[in-house]
C-alpha positions as a Markdown table, in Angstrom:
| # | Residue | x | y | z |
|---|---|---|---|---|
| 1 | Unk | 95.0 | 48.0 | 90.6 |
| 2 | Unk | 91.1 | 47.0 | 91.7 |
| 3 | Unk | 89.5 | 43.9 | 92.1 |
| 4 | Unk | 87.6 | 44.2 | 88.1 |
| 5 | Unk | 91.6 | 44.6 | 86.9 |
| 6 | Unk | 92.8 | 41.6 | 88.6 |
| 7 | Unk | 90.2 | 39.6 | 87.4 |
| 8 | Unk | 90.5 | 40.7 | 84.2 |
| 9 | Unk | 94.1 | 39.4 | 84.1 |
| 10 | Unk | 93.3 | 36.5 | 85.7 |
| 11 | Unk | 90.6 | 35.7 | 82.9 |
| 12 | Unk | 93.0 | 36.7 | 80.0 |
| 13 | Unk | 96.2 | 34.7 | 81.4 |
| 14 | Unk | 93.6 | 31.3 | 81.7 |
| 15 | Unk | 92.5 | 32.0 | 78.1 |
| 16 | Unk | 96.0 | 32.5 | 76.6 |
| 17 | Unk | 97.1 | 29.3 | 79.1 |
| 18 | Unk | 94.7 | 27.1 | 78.3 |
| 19 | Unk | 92.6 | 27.4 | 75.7 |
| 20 | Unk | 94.5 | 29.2 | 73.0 |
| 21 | Unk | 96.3 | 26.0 | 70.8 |
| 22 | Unk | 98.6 | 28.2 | 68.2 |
| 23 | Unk | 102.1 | 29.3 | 68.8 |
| 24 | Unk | 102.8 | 32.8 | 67.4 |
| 25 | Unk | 106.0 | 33.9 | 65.5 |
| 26 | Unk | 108.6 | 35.0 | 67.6 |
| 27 | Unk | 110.4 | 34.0 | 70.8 |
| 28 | Unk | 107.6 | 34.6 | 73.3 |
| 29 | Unk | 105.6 | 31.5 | 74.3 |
| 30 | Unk | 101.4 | 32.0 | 74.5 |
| 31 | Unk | 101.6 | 29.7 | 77.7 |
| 32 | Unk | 103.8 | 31.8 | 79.2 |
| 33 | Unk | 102.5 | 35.3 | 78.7 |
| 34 | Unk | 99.5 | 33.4 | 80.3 |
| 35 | Unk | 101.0 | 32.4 | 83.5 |
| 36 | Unk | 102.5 | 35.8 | 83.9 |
| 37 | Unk | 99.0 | 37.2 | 83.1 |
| 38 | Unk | 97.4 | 35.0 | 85.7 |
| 39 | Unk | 100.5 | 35.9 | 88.7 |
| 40 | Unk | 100.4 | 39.5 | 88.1 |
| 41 | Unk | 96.5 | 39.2 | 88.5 |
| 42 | Unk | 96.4 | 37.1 | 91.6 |
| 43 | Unk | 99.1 | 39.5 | 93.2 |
| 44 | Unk | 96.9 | 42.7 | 92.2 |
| 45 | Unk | 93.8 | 40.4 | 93.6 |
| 46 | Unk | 95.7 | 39.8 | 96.7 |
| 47 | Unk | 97.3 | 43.6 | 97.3 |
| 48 | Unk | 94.1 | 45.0 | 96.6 |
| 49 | Unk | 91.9 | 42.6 | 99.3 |
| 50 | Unk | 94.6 | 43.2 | 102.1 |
| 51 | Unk | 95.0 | 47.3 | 101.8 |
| 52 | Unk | 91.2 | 47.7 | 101.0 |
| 53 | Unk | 89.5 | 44.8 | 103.3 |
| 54 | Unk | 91.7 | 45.7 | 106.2 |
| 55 | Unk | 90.8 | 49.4 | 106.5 |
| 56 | Unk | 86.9 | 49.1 | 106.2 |
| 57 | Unk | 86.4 | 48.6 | 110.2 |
| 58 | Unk | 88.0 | 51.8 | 110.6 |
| 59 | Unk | 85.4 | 53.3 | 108.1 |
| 60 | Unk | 82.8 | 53.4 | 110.9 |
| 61 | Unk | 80.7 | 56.7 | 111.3 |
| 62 | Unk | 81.5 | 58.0 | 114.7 |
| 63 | Unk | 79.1 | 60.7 | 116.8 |
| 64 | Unk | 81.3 | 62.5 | 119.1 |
| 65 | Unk | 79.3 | 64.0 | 122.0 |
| 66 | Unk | 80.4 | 66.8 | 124.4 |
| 67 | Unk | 79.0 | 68.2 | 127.4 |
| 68 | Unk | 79.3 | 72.0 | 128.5 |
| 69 | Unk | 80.8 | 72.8 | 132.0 |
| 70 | Unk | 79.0 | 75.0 | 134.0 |
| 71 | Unk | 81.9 | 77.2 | 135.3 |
| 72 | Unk | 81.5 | 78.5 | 139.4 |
């Protein structure tokens, strides 16, 4: 999951938490599809900064250099 995903979520899960006002048919509760939105996007969020944003100083471009020996 990327960073546009989790945000995504994150937007949708507010909307359905706090500014939707009707309750549908059925068991299932707006509010709460909307906090579970919101968690699962915050965990992608998270997951994504700590694999992705930890391995970019190992991205460097490295020049290796070697030297002939003159052989006697």
């Amino acid at each position: 999951m990327g960073i546009g995903v989790s945000l995504f979520l994150l937007a949708v899960g507010a909307i359905f938490t706090f500014a939707v006002n009707g309750e549908p048919f059925g068991a299932v509760s707006i509010d709460t599809v909307g906090i579970i939105l919101m968690i699962v996007g915050g965990l992608g969020l998270l997951l994504t900064l700590l694999f992705f944003g930890s391995s970019a100083p190992y991205r460097r471009d490295r020049t290796v250099v070697r030297e002939e020996r003159d052989v006697l």
